[in-house]
C-alpha positions in Angstrom: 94.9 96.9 107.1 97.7 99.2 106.6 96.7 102.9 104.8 100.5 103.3 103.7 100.2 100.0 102.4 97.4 100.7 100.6 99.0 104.2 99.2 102.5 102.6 98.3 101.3 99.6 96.2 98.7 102.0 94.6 101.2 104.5 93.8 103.2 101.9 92.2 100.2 101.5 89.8 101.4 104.0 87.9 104.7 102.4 87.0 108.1 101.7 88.6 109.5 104.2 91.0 111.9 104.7 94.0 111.2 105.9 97.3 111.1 109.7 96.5 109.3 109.0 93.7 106.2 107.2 96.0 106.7 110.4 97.8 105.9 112.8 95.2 102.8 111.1 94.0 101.4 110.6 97.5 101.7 114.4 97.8 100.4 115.1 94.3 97.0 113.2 95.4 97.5 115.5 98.7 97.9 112.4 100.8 100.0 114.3 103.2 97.3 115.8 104.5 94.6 113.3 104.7 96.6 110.1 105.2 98.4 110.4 108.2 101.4 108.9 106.5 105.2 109.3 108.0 106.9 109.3 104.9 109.6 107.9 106.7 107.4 104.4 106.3 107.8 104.7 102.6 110.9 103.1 102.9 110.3 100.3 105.0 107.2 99.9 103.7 108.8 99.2 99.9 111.5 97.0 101.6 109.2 95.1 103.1 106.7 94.7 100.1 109.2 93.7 98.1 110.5 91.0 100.6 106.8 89.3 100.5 106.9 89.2 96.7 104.7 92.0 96.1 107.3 94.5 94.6 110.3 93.7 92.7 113.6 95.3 92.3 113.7 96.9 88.6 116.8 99.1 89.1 119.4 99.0 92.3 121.1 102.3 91.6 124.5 104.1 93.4 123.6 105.7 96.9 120.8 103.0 98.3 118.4 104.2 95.4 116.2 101.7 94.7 113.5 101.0 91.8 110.4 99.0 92.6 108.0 97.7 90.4 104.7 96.3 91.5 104.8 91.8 90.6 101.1 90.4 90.1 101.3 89.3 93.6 101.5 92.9 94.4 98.7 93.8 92.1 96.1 91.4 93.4 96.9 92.4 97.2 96.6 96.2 96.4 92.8 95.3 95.0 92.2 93.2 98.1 92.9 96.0 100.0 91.4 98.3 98.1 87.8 96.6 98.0 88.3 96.4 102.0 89.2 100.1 102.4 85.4 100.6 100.7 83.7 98.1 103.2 85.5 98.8 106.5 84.1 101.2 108.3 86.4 102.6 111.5 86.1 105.3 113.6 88.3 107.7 112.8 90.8 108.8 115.7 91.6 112.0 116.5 93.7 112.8 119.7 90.7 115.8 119.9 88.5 113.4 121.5 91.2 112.6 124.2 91.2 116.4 125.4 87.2 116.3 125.2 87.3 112.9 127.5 89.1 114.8 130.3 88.4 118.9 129.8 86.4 118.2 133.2 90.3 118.6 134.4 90.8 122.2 133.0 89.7 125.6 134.2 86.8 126.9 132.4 88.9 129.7 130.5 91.6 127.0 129.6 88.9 125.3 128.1 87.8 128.4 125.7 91.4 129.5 125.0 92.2 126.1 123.6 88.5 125.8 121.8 88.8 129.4 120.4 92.2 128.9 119.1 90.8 125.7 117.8 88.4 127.7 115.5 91.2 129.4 114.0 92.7 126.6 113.4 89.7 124.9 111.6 88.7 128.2 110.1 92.2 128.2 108.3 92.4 124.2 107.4 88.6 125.0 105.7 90.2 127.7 103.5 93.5 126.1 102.9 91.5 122.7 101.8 89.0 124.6 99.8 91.6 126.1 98.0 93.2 122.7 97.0 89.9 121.8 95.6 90.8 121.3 91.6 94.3 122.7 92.2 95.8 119.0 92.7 95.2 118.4 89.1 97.3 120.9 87.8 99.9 118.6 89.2 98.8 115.2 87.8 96.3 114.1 90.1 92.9 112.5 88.7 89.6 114.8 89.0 88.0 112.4 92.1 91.2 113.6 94.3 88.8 116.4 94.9 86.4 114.2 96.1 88.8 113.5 99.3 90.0 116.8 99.6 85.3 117.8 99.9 85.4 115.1 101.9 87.8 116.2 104.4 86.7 119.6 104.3 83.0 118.7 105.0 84.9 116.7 108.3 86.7 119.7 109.2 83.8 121.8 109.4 81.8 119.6 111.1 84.1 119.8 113.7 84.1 123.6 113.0 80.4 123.9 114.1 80.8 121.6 116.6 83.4 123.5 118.4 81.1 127.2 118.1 78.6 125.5 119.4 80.7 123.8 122.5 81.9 127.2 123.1 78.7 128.5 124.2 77.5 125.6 126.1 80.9 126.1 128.1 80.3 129.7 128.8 76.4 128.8 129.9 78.5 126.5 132.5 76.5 123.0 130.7 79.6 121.9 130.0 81.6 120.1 131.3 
């Protein structure tokens, strides 16, 4: 199952729109930063929809701009997808776990630069998505937005207190 998939049909919900326009509501439910989402895929993404009969041309305008509209087609398949997105439990990837696999191949103080500089990192995406929480709705998006954005925090700073503690299990030598 494709997320953009998923984002551009249910973006789309809300009414016909070009390219940009699947954009701005993407960012307005802060999708950019949980979604992983190359905008860049907006645009084949509504091509190819729209080839399978799951969006239609509304409006061809000067310049390559390009109305969609979602067909019933397009409807049903974002609810299939939809209902599987709430039943399909995946790991999530994060390339963080690569550098954990091999920091066996780093010098001890390597290891703490990188995992101290991580916790400023983490510290800073806490704040910044803390401070999102019920600012997204100035701009249009619906109240349970803020649900992601607590959910991703919560993820963050589990990571967050993962990494303190990693810290001093590397400079007691337990790990690697």
């Amino acid at each position: 199952m494709s997320t953009t998939r998923v984002l551009i049909l249910g973006a789309l919900l809300d009414g016909p729109m070009n390219g940009y326009g699947v954009r701005r509501r993407l960012e307005v439910i802060g999708a950019d930063s949980w979604a992983n989402v190359a905008f860049g895929s907006i645009y084949h993404g509504l091509g190819k929809m729209a080839g399978e009969g799951l969006l239609e041309v509304i409006e061809a305008g000067k310049g390559g701009k390009v109305v969609y509209g979602l067909t019933e087609t397009g409807r049903a398949e974002f609810h299939r997808l939809l209902l599987l997105s709430w039943h399909d439990v995946k790991p999530i990837v994060d390339p963080f776990q690569v550098a954990l696999t091999f920091m066996d191949r780093l010098e001890k103080q390597e290891i703490l630069d990188a995992l101290y500089d991580r916790i400023r990192q983490l510290r800073m995406s806490v704040d910044e998505v803390g401070r999102a929480v019920g600012a997204k709705q100035r701009y249009g998006a619906p109240r349970h937005v803020d649900e992601n954005l607590r959910l991703n925090r919560a993820m963050l700073q589990a990571q967050l207190d993962w990494v303190e503690k990693a810290i001093g299990l590397v400079e007691a030598d337990e790990l690697p």
